[in-house]
mmCIF file of the N, C-alpha and C atoms, coordinates in Angstrom:
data_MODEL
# 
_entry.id   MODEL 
# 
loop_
_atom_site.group_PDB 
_atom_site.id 
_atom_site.type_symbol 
_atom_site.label_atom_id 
_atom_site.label_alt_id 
_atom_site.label_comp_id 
_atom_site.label_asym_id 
_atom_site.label_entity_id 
_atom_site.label_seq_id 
_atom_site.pdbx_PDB_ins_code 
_atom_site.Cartn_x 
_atom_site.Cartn_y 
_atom_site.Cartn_z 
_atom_site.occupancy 
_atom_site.B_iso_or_equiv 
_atom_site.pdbx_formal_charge 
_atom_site.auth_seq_id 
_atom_site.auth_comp_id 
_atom_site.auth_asym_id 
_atom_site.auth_atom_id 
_atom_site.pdbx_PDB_model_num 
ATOM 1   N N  . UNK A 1 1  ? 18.379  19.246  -5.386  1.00 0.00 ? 1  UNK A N  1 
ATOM 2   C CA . UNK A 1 1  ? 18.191  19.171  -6.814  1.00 0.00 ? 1  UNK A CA 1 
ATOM 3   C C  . UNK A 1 1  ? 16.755  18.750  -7.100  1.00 0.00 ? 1  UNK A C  1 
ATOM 4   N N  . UNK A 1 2  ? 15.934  19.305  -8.013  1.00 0.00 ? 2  UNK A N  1 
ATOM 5   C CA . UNK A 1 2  ? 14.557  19.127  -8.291  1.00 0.00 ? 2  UNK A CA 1 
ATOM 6   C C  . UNK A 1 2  ? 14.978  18.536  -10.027 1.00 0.00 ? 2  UNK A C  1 
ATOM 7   N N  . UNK A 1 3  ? 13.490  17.199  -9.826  1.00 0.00 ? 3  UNK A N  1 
ATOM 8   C CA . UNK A 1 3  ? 13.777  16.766  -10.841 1.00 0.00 ? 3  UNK A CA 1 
ATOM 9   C C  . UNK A 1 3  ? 12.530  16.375  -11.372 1.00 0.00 ? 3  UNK A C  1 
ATOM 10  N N  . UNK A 1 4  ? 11.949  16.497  -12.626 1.00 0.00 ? 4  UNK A N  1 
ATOM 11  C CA . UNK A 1 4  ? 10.827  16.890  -13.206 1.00 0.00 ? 4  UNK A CA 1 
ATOM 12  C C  . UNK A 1 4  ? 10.296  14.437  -13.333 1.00 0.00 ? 4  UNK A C  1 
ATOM 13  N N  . UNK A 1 5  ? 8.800   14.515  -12.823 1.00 0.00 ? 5  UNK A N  1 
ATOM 14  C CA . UNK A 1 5  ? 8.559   13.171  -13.146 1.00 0.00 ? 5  UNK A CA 1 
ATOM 15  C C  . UNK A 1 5  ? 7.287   13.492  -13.955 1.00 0.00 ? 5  UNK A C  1 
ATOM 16  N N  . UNK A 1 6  ? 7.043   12.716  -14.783 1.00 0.00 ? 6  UNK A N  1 
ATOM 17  C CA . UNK A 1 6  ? 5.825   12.544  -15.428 1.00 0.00 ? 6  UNK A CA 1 
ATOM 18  C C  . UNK A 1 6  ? 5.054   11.862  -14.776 1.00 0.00 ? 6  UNK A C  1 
ATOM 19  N N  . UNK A 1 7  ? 3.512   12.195  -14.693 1.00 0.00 ? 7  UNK A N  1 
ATOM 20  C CA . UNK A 1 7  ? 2.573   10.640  -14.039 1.00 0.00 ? 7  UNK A CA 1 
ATOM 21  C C  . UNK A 1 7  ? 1.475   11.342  -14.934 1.00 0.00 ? 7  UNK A C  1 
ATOM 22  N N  . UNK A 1 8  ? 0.447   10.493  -14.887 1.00 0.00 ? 8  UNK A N  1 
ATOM 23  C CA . UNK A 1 8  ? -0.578  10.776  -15.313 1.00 0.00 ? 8  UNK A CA 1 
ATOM 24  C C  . UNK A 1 8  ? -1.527  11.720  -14.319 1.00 0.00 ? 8  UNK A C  1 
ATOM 25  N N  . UNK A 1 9  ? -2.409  12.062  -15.042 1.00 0.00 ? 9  UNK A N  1 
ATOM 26  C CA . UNK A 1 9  ? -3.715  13.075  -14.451 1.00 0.00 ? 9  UNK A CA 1 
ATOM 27  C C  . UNK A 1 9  ? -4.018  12.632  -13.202 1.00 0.00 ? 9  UNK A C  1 
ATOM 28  N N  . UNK A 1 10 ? -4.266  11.189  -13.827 1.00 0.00 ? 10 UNK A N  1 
ATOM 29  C CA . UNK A 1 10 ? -4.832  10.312  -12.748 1.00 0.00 ? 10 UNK A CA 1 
ATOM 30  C C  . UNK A 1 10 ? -4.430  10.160  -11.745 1.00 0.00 ? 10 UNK A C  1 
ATOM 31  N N  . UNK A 1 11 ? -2.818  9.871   -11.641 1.00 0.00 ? 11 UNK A N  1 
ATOM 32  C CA . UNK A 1 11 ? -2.051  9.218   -10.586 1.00 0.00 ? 11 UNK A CA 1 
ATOM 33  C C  . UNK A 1 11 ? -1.727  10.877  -9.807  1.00 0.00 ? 11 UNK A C  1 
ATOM 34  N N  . UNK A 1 12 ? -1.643  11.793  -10.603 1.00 0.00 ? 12 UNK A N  1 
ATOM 35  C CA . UNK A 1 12 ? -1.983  12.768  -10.036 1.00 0.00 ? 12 UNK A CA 1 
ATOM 36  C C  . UNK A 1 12 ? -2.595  13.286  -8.950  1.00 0.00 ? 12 UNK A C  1 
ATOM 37  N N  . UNK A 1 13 ? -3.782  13.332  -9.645  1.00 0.00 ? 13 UNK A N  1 
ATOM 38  C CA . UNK A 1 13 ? -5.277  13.612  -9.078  1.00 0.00 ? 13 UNK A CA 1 
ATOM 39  C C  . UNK A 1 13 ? -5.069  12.563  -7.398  1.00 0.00 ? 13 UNK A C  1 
ATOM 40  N N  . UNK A 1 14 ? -4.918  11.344  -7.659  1.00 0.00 ? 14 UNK A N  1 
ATOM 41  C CA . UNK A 1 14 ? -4.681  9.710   -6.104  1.00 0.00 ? 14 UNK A CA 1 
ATOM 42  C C  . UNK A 1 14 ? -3.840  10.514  -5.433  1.00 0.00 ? 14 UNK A C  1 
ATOM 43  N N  . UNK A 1 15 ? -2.552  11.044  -6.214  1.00 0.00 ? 15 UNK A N  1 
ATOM 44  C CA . UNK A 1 15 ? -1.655  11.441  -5.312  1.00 0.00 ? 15 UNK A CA 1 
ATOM 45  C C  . UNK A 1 15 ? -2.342  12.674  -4.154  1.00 0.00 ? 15 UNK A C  1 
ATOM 46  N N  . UNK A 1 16 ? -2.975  13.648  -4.613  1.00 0.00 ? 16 UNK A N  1 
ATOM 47  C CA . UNK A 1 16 ? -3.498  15.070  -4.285  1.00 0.00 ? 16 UNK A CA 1 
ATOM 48  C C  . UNK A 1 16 ? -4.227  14.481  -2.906  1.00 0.00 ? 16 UNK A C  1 
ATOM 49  N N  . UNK A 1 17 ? -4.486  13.377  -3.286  1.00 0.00 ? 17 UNK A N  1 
ATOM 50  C CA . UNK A 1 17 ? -5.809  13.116  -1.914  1.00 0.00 ? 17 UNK A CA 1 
ATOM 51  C C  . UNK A 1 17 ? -5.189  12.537  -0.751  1.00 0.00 ? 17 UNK A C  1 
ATOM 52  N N  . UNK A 1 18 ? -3.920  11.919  -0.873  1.00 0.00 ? 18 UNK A N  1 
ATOM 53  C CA . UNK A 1 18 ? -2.922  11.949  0.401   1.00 0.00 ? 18 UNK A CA 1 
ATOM 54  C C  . UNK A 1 18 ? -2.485  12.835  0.754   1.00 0.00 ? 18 UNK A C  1 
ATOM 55  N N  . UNK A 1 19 ? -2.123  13.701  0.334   1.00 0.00 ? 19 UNK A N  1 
ATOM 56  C CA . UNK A 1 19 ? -1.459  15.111  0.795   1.00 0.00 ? 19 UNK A CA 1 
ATOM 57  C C  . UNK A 1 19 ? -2.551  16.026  1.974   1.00 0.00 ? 19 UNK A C  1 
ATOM 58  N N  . UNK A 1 20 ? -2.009  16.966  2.343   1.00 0.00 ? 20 UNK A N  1 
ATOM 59  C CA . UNK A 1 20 ? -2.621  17.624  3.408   1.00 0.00 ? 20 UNK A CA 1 
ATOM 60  C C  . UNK A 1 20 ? -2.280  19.256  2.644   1.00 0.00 ? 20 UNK A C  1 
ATOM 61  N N  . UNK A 1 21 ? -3.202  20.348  3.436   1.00 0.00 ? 21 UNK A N  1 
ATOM 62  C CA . UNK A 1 21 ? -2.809  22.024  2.583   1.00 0.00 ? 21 UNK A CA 1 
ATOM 63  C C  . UNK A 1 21 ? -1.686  22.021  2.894   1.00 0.00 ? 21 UNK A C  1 
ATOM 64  N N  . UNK A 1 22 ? -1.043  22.685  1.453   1.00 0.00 ? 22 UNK A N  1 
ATOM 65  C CA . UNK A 1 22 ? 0.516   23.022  1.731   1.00 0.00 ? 22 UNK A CA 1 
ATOM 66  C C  . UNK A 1 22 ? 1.437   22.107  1.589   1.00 0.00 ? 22 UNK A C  1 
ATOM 67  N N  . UNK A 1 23 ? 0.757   20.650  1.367   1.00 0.00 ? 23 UNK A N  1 
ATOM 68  C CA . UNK A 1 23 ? 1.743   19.879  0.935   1.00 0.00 ? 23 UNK A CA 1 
ATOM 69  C C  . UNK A 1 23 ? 2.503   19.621  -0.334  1.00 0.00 ? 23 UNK A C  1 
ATOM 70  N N  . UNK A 1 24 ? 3.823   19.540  -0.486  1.00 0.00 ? 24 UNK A N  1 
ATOM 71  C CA . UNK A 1 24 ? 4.029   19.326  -1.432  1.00 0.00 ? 24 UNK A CA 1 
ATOM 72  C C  . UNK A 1 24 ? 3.856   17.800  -2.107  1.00 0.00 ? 24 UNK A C  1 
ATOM 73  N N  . UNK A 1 25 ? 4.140   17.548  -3.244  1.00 0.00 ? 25 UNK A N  1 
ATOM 74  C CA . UNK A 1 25 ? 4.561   16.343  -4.274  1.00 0.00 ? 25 UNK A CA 1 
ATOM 75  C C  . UNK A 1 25 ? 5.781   15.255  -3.644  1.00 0.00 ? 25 UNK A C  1 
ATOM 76  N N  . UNK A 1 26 ? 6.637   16.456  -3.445  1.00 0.00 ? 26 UNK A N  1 
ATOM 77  C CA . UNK A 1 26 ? 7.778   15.527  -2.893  1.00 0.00 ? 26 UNK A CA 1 
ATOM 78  C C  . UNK A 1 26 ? 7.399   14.948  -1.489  1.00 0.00 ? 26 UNK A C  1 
ATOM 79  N N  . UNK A 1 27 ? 7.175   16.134  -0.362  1.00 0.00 ? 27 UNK A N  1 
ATOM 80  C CA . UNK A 1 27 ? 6.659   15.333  0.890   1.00 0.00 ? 27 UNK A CA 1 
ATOM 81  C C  . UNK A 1 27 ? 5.558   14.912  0.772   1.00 0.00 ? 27 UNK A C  1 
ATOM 82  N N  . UNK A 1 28 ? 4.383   14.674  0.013   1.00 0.00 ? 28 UNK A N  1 
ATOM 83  C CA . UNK A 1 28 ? 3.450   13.679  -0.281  1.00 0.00 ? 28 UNK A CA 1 
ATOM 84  C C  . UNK A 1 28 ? 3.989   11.803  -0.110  1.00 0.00 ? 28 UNK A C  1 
ATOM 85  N N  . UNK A 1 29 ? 5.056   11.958  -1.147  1.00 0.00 ? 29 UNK A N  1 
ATOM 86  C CA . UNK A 1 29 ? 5.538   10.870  -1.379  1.00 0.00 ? 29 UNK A CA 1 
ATOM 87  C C  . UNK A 1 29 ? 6.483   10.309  -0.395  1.00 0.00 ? 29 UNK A C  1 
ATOM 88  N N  . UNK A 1 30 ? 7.695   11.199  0.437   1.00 0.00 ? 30 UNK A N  1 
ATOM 89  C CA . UNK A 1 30 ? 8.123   10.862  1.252   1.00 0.00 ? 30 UNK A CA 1 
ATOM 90  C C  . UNK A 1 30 ? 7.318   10.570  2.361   1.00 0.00 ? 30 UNK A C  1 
ATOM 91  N N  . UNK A 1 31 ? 6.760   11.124  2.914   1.00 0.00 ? 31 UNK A N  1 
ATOM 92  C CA . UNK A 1 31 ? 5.747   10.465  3.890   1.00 0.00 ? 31 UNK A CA 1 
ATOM 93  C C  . UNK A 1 31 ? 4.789   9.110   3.687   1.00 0.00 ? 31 UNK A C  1 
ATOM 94  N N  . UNK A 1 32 ? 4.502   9.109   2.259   1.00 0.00 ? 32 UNK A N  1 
ATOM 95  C CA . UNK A 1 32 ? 3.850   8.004   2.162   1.00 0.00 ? 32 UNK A CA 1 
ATOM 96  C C  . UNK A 1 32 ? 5.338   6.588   2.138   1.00 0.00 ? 32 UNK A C  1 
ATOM 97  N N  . UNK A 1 33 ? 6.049   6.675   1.656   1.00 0.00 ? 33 UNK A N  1 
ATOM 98  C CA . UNK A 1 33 ? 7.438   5.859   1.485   1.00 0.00 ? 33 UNK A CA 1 
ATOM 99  C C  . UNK A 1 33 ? 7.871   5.295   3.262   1.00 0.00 ? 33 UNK A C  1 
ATOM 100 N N  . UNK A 1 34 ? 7.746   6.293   3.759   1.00 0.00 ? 34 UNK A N  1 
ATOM 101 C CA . UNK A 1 34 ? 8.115   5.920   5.334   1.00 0.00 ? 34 UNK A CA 1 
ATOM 102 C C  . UNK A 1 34 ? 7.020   5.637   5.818   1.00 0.00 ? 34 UNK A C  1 
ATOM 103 N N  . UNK A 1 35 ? 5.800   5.763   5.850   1.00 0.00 ? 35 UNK A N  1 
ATOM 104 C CA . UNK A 1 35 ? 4.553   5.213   5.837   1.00 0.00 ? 35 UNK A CA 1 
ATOM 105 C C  . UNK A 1 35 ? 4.792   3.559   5.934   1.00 0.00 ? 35 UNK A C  1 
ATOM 106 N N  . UNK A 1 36 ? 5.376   3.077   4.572   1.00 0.00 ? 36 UNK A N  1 
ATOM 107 C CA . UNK A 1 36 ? 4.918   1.783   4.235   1.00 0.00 ? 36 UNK A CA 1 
ATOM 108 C C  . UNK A 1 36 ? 6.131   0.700   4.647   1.00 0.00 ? 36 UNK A C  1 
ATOM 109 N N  . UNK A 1 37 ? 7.695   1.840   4.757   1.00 0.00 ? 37 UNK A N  1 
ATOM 110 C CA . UNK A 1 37 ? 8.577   1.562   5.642   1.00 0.00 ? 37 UNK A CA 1 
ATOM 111 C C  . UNK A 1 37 ? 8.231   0.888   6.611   1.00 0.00 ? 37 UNK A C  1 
ATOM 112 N N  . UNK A 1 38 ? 7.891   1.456   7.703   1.00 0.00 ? 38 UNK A N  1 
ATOM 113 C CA . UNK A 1 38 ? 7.496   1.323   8.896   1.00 0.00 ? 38 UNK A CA 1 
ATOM 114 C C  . UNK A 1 38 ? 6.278   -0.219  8.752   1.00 0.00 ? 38 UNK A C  1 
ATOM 115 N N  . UNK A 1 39 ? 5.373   -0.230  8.277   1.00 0.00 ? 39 UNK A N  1 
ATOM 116 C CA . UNK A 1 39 ? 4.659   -1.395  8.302   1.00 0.00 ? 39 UNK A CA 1 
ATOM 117 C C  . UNK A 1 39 ? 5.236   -2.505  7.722   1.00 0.00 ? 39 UNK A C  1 
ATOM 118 N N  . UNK A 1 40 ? 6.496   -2.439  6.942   1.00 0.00 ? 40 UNK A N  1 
ATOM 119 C CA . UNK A 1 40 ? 7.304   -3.444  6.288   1.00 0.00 ? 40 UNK A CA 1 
ATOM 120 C C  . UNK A 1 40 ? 6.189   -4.590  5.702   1.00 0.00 ? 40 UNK A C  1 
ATOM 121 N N  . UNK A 1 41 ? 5.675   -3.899  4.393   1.00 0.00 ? 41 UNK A N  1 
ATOM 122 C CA . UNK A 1 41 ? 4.572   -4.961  4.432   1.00 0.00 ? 41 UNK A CA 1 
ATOM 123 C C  . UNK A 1 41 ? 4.982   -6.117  3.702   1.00 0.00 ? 41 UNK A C  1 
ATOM 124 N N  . UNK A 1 42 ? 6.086   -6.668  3.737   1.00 0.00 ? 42 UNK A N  1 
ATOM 125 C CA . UNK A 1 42 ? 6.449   -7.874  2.858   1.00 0.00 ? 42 UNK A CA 1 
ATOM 126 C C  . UNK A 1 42 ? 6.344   -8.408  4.179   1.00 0.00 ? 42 UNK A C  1 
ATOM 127 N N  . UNK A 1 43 ? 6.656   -8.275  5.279   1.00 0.00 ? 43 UNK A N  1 
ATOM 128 C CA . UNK A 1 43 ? 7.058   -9.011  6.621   1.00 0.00 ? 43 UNK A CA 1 
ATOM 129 C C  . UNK A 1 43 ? 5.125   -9.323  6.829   1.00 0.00 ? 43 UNK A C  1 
ATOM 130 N N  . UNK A 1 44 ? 4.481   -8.544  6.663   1.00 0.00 ? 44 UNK A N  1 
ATOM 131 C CA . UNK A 1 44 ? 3.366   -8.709  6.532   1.00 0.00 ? 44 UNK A CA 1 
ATOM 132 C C  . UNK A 1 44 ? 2.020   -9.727  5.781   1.00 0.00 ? 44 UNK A C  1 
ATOM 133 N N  . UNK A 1 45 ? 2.504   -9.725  4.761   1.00 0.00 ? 45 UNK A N  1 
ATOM 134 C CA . UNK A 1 45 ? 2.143   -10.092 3.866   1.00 0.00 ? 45 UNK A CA 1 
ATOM 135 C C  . UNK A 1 45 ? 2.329   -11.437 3.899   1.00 0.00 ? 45 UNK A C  1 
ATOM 136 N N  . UNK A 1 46 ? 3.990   -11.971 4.042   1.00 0.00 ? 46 UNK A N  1 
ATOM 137 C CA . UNK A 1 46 ? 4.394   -12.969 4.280   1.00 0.00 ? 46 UNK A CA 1 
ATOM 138 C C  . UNK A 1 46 ? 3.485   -13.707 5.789   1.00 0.00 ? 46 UNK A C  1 
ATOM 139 N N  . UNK A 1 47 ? 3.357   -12.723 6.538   1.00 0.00 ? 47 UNK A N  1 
ATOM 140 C CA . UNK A 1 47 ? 2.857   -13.566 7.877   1.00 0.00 ? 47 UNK A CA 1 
ATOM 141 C C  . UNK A 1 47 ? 1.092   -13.599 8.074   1.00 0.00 ? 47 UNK A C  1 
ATOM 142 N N  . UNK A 1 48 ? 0.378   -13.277 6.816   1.00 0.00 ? 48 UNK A N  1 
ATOM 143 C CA . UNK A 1 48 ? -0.813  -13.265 6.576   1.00 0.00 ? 48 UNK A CA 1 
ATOM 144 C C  . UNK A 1 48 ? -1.122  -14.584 5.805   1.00 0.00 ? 48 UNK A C  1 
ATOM 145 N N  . UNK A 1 49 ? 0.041   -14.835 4.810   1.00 0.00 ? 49 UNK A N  1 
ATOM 146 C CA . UNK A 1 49 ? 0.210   -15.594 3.907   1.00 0.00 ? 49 UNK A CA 1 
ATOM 147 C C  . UNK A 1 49 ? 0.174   -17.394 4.775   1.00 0.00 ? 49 UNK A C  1 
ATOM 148 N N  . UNK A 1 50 ? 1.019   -17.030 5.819   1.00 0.00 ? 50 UNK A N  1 
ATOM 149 C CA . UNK A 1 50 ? 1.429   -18.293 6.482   1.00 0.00 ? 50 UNK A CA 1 
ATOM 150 C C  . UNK A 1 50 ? -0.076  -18.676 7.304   1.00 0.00 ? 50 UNK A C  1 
ATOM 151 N N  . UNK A 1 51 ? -0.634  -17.649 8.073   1.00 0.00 ? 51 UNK A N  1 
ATOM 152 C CA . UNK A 1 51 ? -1.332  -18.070 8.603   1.00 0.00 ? 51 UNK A CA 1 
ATOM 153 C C  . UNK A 1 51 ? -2.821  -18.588 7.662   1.00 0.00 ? 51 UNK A C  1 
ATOM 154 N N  . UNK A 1 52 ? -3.360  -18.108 6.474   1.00 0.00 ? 52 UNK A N  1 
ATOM 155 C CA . UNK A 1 52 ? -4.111  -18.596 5.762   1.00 0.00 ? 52 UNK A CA 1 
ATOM 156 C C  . UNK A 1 52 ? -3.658  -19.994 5.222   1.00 0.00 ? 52 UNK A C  1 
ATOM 157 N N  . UNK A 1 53 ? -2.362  -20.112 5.164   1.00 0.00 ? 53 UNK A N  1 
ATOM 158 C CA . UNK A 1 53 ? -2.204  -21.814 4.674   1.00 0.00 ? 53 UNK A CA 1 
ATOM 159 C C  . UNK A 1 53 ? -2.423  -22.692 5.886   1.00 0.00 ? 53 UNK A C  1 
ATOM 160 N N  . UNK A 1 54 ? -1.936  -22.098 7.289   1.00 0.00 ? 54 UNK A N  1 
ATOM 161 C CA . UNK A 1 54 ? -2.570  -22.971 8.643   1.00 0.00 ? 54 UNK A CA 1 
ATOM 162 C C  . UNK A 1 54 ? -3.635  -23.065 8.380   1.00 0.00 ? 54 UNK A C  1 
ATOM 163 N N  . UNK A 1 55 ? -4.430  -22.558 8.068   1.00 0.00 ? 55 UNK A N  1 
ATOM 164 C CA . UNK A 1 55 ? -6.315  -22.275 8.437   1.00 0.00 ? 55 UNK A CA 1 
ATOM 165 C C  . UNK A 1 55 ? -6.918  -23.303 7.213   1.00 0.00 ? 55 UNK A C  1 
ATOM 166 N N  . UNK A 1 56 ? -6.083  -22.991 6.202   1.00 0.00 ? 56 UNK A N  1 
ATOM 167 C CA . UNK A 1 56 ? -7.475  -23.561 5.314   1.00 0.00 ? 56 UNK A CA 1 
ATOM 168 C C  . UNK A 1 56 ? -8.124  -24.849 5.357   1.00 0.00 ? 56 UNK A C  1 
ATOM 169 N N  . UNK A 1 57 ? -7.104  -25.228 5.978   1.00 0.00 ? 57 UNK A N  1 
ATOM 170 C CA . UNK A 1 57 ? -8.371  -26.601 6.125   1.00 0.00 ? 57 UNK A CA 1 
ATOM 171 C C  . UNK A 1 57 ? -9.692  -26.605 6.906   1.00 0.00 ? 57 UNK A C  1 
ATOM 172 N N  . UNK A 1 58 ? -9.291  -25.429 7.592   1.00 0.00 ? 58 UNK A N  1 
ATOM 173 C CA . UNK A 1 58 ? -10.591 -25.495 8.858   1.00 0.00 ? 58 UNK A CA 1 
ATOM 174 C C  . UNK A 1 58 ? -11.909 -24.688 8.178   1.00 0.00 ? 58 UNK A C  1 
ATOM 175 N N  . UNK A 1 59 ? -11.430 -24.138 6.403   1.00 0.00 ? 59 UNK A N  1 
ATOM 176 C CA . UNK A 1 59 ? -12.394 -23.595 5.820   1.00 0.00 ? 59 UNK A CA 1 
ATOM 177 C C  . UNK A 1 59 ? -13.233 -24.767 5.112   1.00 0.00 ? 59 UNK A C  1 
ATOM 178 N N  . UNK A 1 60 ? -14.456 -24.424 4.788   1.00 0.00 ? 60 UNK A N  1 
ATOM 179 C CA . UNK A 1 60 ? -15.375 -25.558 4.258   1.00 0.00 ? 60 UNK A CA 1 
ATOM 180 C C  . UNK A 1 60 ? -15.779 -25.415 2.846   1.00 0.00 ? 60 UNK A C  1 
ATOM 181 N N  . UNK A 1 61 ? -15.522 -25.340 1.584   1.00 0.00 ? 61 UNK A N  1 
ATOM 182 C CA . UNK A 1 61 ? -15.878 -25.422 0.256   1.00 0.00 ? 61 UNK A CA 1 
ATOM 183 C C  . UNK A 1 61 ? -17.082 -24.821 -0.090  1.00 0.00 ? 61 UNK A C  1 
ATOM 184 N N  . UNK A 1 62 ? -17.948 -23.941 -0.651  1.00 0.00 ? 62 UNK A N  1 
ATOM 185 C CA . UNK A 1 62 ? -19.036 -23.422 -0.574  1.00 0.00 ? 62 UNK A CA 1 
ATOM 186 C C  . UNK A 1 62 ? -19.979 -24.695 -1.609  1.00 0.00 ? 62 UNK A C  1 
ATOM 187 N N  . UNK A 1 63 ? -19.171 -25.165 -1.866  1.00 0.00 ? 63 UNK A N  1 
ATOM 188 C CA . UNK A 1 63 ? -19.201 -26.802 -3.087  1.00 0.00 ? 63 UNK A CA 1 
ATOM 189 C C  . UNK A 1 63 ? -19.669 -27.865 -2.620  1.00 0.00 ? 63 UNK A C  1 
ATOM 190 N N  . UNK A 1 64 ? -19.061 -27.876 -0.956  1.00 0.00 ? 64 UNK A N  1 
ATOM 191 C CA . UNK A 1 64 ? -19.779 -28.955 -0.214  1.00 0.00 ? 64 UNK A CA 1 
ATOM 192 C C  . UNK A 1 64 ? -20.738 -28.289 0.654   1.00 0.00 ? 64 UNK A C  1 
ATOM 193 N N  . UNK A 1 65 ? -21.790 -27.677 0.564   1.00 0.00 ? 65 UNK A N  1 
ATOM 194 C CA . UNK A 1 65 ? -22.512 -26.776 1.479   1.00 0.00 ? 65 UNK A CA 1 
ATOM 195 C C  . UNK A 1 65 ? -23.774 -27.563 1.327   1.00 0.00 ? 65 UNK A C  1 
# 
């Protein structure tokens, strides 16, 4: 079943530049979706998150320079 989405020009246009010749809209997006699947970036994010709260103390204030 095909189903009509609106986006803008714009988001358009962002979308066009992931795609490869011959790609469609839909597998544009599915590929990008399993893309970000796969990196699970909350698991990410979260473990970027943790390690900047270890660190910061070992950062120095540009205030006290």
């Amino acid at each position: 079943m095909t189903t009509t989405v609106r986006i803008d020009e714009e988001t358009r246009d962002k979308l066009k530049k992931f795609g490869h010749k011959g790609e469609t809209y839909d597998e544009i997006i599915n590929r990008l979706m399993n893309y970000c699947e796969e990196l699970n970036i909350e698991e990410l994010i979260k473990a970027r998150w943790e390690r900047l709260q270890e660190e910061k103390d070992e950062y120095v204030s540009l205030d006290k320079i």
